[in-house]
Backbone as XML, in Angstrom:
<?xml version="1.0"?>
<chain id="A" units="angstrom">
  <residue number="1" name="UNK">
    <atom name="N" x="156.722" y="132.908" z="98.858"/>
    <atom name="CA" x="156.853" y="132.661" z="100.289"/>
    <atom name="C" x="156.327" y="131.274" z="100.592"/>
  </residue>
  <residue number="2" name="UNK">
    <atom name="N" x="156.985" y="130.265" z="101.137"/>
    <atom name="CA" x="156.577" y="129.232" z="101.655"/>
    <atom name="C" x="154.952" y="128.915" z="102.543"/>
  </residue>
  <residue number="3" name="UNK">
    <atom name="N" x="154.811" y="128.197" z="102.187"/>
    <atom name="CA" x="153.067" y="128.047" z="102.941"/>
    <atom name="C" x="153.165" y="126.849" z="103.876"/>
  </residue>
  <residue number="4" name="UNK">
    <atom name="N" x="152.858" y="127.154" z="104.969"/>
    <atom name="CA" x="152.739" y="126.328" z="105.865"/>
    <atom name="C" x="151.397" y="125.410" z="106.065"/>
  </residue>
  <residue number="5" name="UNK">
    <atom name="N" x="151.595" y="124.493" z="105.631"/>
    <atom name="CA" x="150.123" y="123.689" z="105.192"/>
    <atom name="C" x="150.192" y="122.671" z="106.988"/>
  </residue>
  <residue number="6" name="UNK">
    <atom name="N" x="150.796" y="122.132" z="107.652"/>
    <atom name="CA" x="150.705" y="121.756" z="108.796"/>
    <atom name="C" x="152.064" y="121.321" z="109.964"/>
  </residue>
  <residue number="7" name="UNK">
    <atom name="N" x="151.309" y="121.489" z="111.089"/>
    <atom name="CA" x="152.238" y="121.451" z="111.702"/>
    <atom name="C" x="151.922" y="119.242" z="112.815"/>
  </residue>
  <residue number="8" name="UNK">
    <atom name="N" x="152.815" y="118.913" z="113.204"/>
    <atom name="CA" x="152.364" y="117.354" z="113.314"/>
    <atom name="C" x="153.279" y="117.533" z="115.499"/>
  </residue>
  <residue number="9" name="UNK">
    <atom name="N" x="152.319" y="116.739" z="115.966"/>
    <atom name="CA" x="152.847" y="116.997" z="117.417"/>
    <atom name="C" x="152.114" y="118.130" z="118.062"/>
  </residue>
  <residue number="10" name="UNK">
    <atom name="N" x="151.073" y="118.525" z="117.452"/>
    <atom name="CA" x="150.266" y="119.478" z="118.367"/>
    <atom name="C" x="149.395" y="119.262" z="119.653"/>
  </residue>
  <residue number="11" name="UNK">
    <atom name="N" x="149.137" y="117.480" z="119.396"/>
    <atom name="CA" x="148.344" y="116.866" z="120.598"/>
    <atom name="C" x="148.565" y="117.639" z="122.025"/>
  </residue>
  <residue number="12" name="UNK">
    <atom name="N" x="148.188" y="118.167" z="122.558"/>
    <atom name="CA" x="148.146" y="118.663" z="124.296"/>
    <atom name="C" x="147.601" y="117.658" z="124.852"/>
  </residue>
  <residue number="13" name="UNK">
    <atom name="N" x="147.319" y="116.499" z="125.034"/>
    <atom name="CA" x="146.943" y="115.528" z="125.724"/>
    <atom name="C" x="148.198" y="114.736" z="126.179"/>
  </residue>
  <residue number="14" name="UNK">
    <atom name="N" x="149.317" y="115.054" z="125.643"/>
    <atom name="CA" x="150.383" y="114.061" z="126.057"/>
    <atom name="C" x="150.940" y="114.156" z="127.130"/>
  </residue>
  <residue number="15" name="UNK">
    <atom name="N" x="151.433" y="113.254" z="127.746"/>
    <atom name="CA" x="152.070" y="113.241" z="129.342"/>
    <atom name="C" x="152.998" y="114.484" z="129.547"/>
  </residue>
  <residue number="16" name="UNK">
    <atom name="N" x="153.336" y="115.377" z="130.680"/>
    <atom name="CA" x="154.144" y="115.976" z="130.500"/>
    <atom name="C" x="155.472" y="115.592" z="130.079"/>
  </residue>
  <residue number="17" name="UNK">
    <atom name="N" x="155.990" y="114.346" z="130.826"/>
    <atom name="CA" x="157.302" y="113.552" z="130.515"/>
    <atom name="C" x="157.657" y="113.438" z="128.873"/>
  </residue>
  <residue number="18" name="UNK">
    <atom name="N" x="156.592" y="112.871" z="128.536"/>
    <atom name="CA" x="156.848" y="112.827" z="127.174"/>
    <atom name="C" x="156.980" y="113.661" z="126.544"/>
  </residue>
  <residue number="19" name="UNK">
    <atom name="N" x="156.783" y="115.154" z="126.458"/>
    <atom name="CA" x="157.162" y="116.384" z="126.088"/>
    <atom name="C" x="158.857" y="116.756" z="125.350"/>
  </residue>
  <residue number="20" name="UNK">
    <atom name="N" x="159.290" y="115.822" z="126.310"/>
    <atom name="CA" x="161.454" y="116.132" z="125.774"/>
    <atom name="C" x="161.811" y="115.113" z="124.851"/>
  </residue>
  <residue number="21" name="UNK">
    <atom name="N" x="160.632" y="114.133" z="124.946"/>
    <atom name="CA" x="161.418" y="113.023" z="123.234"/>
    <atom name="C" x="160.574" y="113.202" z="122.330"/>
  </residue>
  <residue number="22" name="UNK">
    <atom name="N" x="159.063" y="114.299" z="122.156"/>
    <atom name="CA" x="158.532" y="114.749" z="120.811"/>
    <atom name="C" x="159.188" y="115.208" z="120.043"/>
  </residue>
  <residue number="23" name="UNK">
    <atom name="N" x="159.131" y="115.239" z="118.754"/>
    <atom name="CA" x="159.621" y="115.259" z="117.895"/>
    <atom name="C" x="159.004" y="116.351" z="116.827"/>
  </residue>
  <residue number="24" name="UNK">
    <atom name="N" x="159.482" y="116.972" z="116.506"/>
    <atom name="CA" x="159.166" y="118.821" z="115.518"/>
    <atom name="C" x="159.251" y="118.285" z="114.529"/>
  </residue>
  <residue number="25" name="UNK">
    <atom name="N" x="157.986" y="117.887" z="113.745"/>
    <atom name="CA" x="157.596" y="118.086" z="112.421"/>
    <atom name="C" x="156.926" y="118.947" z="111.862"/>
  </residue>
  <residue number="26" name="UNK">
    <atom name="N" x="157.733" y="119.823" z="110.716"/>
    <atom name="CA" x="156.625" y="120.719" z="110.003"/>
    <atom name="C" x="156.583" y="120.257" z="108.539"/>
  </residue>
  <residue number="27" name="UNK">
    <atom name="N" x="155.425" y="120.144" z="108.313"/>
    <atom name="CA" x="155.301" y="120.340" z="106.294"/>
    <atom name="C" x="155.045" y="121.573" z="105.870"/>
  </residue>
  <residue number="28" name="UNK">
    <atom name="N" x="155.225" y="121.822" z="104.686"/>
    <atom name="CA" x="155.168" y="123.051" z="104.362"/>
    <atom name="C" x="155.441" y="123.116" z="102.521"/>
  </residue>
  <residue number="29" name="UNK">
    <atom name="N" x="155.072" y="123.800" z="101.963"/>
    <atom name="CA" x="155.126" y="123.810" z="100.354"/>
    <atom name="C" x="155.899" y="125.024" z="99.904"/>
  </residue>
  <residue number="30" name="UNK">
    <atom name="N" x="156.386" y="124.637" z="99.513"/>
    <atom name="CA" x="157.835" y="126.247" z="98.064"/>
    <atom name="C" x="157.466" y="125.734" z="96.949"/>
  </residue>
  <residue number="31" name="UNK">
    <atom name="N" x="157.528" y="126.601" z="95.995"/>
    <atom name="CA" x="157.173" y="127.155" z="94.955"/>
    <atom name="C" x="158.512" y="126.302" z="93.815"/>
  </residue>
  <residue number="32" name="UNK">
    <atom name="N" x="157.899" y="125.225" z="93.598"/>
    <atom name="CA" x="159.035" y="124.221" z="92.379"/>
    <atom name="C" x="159.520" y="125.073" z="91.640"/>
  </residue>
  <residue number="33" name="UNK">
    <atom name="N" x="159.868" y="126.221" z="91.518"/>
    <atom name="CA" x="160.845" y="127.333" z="90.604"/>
    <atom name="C" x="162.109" y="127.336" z="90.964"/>
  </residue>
  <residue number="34" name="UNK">
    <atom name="N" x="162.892" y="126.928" z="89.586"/>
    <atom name="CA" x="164.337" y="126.655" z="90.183"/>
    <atom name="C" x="165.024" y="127.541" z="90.747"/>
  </residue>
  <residue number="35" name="UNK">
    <atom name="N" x="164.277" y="128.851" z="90.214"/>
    <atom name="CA" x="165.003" y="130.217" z="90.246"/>
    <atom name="C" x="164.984" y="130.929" z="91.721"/>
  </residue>
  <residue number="36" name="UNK">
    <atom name="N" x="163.602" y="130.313" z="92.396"/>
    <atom name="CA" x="163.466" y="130.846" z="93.164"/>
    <atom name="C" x="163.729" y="129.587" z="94.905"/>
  </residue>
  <residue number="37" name="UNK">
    <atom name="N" x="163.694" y="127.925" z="94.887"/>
    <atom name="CA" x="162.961" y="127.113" z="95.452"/>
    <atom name="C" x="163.959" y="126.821" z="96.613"/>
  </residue>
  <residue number="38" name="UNK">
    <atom name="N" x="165.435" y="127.205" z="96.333"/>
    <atom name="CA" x="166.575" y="127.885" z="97.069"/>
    <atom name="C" x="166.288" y="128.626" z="98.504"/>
  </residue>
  <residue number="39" name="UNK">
    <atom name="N" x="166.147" y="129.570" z="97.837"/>
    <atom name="CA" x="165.935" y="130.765" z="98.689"/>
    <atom name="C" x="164.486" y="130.803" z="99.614"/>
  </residue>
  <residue number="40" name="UNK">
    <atom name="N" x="163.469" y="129.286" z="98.896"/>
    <atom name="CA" x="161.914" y="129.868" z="99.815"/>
    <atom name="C" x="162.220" y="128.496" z="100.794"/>
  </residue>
  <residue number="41" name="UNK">
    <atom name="N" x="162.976" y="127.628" z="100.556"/>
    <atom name="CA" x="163.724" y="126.375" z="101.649"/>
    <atom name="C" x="164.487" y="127.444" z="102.657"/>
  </residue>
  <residue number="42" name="UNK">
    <atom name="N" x="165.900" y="127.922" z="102.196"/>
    <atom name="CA" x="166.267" y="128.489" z="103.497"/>
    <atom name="C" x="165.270" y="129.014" z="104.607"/>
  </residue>
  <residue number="43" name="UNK">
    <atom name="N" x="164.494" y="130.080" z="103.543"/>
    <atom name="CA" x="163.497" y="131.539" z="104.163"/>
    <atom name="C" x="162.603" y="130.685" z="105.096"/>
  </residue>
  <residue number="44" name="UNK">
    <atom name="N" x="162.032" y="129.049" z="104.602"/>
    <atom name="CA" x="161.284" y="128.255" z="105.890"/>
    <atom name="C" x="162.488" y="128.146" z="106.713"/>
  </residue>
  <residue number="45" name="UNK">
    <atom name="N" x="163.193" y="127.752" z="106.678"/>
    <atom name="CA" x="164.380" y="126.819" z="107.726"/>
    <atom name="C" x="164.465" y="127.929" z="108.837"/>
  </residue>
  <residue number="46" name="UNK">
    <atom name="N" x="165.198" y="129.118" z="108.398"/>
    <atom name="CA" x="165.148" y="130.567" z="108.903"/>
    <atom name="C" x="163.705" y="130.976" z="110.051"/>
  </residue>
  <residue number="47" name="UNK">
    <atom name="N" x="162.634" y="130.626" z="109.145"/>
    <atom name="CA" x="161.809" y="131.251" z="110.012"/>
    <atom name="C" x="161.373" y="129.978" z="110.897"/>
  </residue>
  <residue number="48" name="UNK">
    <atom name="N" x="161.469" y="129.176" z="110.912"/>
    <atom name="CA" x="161.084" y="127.824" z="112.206"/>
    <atom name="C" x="161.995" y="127.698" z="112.828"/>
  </residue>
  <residue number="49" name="UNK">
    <atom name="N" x="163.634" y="128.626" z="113.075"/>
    <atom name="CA" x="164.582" y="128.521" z="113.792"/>
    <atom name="C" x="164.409" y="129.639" z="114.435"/>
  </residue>
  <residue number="50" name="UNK">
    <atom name="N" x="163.583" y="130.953" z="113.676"/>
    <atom name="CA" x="163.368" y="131.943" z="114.088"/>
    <atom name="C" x="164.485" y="132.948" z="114.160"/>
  </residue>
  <residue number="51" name="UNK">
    <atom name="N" x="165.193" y="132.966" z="112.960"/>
    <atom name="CA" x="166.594" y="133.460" z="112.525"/>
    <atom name="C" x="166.717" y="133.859" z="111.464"/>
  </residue>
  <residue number="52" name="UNK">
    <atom name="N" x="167.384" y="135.025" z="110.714"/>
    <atom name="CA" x="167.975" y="135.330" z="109.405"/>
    <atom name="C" x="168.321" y="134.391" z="108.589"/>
  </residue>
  <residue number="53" name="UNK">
    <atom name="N" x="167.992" y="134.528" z="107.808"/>
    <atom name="CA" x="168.723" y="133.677" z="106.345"/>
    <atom name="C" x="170.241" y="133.823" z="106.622"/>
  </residue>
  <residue number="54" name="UNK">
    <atom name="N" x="170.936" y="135.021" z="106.787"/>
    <atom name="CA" x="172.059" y="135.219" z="106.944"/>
    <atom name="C" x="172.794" y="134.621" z="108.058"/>
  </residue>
  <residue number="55" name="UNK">
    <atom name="N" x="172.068" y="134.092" z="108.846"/>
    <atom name="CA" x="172.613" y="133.340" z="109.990"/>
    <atom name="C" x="173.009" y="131.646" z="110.226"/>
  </residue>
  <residue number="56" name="UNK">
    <atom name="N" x="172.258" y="131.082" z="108.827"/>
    <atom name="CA" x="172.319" y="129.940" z="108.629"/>
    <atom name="C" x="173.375" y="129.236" z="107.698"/>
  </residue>
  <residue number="57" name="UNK">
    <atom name="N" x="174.223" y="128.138" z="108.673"/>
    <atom name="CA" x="174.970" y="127.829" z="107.882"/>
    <atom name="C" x="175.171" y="127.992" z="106.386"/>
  </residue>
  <residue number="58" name="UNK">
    <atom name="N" x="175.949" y="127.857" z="105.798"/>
    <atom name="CA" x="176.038" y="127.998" z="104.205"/>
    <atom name="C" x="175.520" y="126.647" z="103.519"/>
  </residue>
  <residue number="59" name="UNK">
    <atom name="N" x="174.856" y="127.096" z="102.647"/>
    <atom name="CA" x="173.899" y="126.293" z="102.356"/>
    <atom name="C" x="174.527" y="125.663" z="100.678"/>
  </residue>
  <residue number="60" name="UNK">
    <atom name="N" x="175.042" y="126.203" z="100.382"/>
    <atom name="CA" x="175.910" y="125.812" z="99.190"/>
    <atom name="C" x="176.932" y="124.802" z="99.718"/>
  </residue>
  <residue number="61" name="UNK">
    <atom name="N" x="177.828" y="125.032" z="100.368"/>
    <atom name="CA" x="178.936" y="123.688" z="100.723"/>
    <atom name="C" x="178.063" y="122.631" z="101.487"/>
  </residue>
  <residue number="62" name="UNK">
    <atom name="N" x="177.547" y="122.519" z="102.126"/>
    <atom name="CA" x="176.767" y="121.438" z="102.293"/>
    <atom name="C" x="175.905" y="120.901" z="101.374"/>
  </residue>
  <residue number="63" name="UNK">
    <atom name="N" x="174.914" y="121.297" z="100.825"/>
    <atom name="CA" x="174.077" y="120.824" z="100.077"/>
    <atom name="C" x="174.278" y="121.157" z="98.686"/>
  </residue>
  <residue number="64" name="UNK">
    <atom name="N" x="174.962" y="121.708" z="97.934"/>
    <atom name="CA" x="174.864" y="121.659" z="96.478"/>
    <atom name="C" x="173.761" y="122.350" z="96.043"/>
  </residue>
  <residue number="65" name="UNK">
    <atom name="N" x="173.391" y="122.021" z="94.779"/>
    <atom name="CA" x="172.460" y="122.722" z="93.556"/>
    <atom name="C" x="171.416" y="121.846" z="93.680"/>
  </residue>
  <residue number="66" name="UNK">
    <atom name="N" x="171.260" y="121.055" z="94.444"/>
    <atom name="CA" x="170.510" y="119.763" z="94.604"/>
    <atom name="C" x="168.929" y="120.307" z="94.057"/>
  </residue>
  <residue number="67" name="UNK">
    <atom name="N" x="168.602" y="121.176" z="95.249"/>
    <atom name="CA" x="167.182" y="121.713" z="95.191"/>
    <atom name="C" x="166.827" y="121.951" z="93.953"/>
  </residue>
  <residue number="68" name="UNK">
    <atom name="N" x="168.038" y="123.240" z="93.395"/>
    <atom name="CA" x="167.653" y="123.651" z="92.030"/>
    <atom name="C" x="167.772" y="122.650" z="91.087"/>
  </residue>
  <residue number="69" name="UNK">
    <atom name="N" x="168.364" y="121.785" z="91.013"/>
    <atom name="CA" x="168.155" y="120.833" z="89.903"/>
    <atom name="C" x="166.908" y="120.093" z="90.135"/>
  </residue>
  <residue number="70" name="UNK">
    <atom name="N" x="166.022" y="119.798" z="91.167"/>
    <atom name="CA" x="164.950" y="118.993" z="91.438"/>
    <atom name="C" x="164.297" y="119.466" z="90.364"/>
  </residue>
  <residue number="71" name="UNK">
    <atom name="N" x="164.074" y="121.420" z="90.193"/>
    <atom name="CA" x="162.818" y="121.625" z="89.557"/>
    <atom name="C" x="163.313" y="121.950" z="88.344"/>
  </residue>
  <residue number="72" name="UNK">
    <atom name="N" x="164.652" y="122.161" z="87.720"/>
    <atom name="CA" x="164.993" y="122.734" z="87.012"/>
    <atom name="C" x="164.673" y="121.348" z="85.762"/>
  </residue>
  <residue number="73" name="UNK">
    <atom name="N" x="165.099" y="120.386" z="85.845"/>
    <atom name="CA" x="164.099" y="119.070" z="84.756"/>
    <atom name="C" x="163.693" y="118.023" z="85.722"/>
  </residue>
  <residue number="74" name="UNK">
    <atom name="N" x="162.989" y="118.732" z="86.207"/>
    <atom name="CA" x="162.160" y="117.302" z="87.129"/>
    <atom name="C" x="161.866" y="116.477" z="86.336"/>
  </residue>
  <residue number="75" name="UNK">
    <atom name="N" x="161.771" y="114.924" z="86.708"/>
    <atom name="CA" x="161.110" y="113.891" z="85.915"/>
    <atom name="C" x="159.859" y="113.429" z="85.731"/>
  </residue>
  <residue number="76" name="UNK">
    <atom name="N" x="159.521" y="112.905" z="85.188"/>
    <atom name="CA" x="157.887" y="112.165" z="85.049"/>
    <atom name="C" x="157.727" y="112.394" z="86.662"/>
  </residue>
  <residue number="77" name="UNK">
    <atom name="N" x="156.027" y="112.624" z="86.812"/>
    <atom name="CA" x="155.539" y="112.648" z="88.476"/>
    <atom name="C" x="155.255" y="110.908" z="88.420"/>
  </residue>
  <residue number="78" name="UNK">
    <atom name="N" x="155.714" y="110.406" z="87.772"/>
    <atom name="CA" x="155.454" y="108.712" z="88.357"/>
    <atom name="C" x="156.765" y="108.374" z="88.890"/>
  </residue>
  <residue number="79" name="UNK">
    <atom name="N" x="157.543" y="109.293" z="88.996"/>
    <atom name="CA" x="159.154" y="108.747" z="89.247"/>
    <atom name="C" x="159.056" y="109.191" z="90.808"/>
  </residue>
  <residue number="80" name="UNK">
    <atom name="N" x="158.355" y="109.791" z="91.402"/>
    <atom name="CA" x="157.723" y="110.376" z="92.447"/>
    <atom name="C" x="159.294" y="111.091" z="93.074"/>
  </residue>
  <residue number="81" name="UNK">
    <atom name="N" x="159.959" y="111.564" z="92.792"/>
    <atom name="CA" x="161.512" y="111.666" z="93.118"/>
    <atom name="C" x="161.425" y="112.801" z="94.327"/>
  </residue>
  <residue number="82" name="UNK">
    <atom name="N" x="162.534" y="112.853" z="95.037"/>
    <atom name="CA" x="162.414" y="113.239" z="96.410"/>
    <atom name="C" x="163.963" y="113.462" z="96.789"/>
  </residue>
  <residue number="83" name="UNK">
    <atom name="N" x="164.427" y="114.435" z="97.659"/>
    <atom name="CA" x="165.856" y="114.786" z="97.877"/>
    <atom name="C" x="165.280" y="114.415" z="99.416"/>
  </residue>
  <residue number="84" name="UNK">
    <atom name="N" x="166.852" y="114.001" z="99.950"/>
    <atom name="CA" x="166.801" y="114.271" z="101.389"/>
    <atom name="C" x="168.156" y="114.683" z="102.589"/>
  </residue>
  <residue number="85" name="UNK">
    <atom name="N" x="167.891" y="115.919" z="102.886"/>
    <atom name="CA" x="169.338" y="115.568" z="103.498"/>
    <atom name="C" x="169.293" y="116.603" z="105.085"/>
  </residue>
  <residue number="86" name="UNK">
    <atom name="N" x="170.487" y="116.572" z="105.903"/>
    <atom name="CA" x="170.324" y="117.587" z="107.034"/>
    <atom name="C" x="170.681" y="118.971" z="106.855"/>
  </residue>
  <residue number="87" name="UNK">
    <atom name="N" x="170.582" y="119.479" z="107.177"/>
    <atom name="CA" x="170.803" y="120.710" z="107.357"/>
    <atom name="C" x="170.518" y="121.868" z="108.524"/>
  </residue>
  <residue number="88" name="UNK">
    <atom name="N" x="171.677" y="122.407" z="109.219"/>
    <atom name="CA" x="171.053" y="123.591" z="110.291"/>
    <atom name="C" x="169.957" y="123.137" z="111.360"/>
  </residue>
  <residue number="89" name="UNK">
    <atom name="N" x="170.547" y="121.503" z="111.395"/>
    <atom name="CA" x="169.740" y="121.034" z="112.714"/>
    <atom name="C" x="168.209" y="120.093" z="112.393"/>
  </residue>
  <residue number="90" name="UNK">
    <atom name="N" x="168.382" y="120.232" z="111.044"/>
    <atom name="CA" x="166.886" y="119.633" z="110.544"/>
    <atom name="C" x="167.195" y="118.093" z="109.817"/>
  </residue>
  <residue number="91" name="UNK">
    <atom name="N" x="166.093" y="117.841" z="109.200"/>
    <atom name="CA" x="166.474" y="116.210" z="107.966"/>
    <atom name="C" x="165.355" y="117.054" z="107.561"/>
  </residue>
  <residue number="92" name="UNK">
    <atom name="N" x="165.697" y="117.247" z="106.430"/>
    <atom name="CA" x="164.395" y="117.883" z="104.976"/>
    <atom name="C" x="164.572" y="116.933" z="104.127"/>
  </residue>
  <residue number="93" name="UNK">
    <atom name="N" x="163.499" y="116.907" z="103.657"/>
    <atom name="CA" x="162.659" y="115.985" z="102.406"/>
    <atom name="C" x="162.027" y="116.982" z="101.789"/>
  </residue>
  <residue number="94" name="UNK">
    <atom name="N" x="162.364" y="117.167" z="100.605"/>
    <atom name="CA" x="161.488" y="117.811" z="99.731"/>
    <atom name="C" x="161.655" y="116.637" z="98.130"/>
  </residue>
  <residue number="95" name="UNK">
    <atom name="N" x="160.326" y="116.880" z="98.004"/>
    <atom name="CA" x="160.043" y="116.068" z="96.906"/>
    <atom name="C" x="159.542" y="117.364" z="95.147"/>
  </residue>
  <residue number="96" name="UNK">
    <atom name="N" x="159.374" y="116.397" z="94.346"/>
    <atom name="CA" x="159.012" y="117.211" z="93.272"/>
    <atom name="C" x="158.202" y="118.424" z="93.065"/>
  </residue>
  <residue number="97" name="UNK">
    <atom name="N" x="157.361" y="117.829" z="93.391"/>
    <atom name="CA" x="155.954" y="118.828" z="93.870"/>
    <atom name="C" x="156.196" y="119.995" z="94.680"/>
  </residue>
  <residue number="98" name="UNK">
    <atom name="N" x="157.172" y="120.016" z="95.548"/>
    <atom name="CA" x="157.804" y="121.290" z="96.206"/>
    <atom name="C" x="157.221" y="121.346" z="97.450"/>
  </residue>
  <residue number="99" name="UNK">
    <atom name="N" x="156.528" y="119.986" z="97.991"/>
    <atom name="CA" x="156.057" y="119.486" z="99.587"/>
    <atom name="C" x="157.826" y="119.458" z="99.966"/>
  </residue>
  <residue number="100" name="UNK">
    <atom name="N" x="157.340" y="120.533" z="101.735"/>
    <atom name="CA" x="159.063" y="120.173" z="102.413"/>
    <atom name="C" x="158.590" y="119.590" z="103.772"/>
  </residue>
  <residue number="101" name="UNK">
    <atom name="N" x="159.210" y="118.674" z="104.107"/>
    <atom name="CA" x="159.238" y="118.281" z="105.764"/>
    <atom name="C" x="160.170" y="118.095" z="105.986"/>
  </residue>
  <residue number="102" name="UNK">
    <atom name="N" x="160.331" y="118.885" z="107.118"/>
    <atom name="CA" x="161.216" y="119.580" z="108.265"/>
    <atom name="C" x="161.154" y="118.784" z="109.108"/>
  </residue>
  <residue number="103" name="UNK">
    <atom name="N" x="162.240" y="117.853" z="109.760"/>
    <atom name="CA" x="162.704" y="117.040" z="111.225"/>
    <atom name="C" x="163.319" y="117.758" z="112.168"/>
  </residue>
  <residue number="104" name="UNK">
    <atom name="N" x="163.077" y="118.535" z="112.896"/>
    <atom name="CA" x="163.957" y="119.213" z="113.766"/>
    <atom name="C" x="164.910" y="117.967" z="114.341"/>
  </residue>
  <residue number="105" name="UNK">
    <atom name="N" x="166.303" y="117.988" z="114.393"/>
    <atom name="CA" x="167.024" y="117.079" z="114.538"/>
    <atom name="C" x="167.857" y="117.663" z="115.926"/>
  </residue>
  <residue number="106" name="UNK">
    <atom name="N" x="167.949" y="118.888" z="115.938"/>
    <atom name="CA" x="168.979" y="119.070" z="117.010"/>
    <atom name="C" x="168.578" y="118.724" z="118.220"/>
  </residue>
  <residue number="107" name="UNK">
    <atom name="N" x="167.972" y="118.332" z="118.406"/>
    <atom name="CA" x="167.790" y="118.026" z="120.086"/>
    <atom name="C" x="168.146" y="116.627" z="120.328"/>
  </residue>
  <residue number="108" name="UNK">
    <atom name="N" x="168.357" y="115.743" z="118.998"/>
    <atom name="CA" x="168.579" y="113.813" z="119.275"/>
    <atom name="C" x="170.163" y="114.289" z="119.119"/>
  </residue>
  <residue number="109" name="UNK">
    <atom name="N" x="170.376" y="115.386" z="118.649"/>
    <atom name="CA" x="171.509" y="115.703" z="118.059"/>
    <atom name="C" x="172.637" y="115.864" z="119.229"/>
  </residue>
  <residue number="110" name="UNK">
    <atom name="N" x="172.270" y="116.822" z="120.064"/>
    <atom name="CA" x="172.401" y="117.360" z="121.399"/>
    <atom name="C" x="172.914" y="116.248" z="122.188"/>
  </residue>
  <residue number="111" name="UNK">
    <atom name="N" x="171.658" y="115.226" z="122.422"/>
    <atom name="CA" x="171.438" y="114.463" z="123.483"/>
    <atom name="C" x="172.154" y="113.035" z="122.822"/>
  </residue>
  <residue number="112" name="UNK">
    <atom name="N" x="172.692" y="113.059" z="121.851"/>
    <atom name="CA" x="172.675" y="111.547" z="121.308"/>
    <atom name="C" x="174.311" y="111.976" z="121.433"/>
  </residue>
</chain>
């Protein structure tokens, strides 16, 4: 199960106005198992949309095997290597180590 190590934009001091152009960042860590690192990316995406796995776009025609190949021969950790792409409203970065950050995108998405 994915671990939610932090969430970024929690400040309550900010103007109310400024409230509609913050920006939803979460980090969060999955488990670098190729077998599994698939399924614990959706299962975050899912639960910060607050939705089924089954409800989220298909995650294969968009994105490929990408993930699973990250861990399946990752390279030297000096190569510091890192995927990045959108998905279901987000920009994810997940890197080797199996750190994910989450951009909630749909709202520039919306409005842009």
């Amino acid at each position: 199960m994915p671990e939610d190590t932090a969430s970024a934009d929690d400040d309550s001091s900010e103007a109310e106005g400024e409230d509609e152009a913050r920006t939803d960042i979460l980090r969060a860590d999955i488990d670098p198992d190729p077998e599994t690192a698939e399924y614990d990316l959706l299962e975050l995406i899912a639960d910060v949309d607050g939705r089924e796995i089954e409800e989220l776009p298909p995650f294969y025609t968009q994105v490929g095997h990408f993930v699973e190949r990250l861990f399946e021969h990752p390279p030297a950790q000096e190569a510091q290597m890192q995927i990045e792409f959108s998905y279901a409203g987000h920009r994810v970065r997940l890197n080797q180590q199996g750190q994910v950050t989450l951009l909630n995108v749909k709202n520039s998405i919306s409005s842009g």
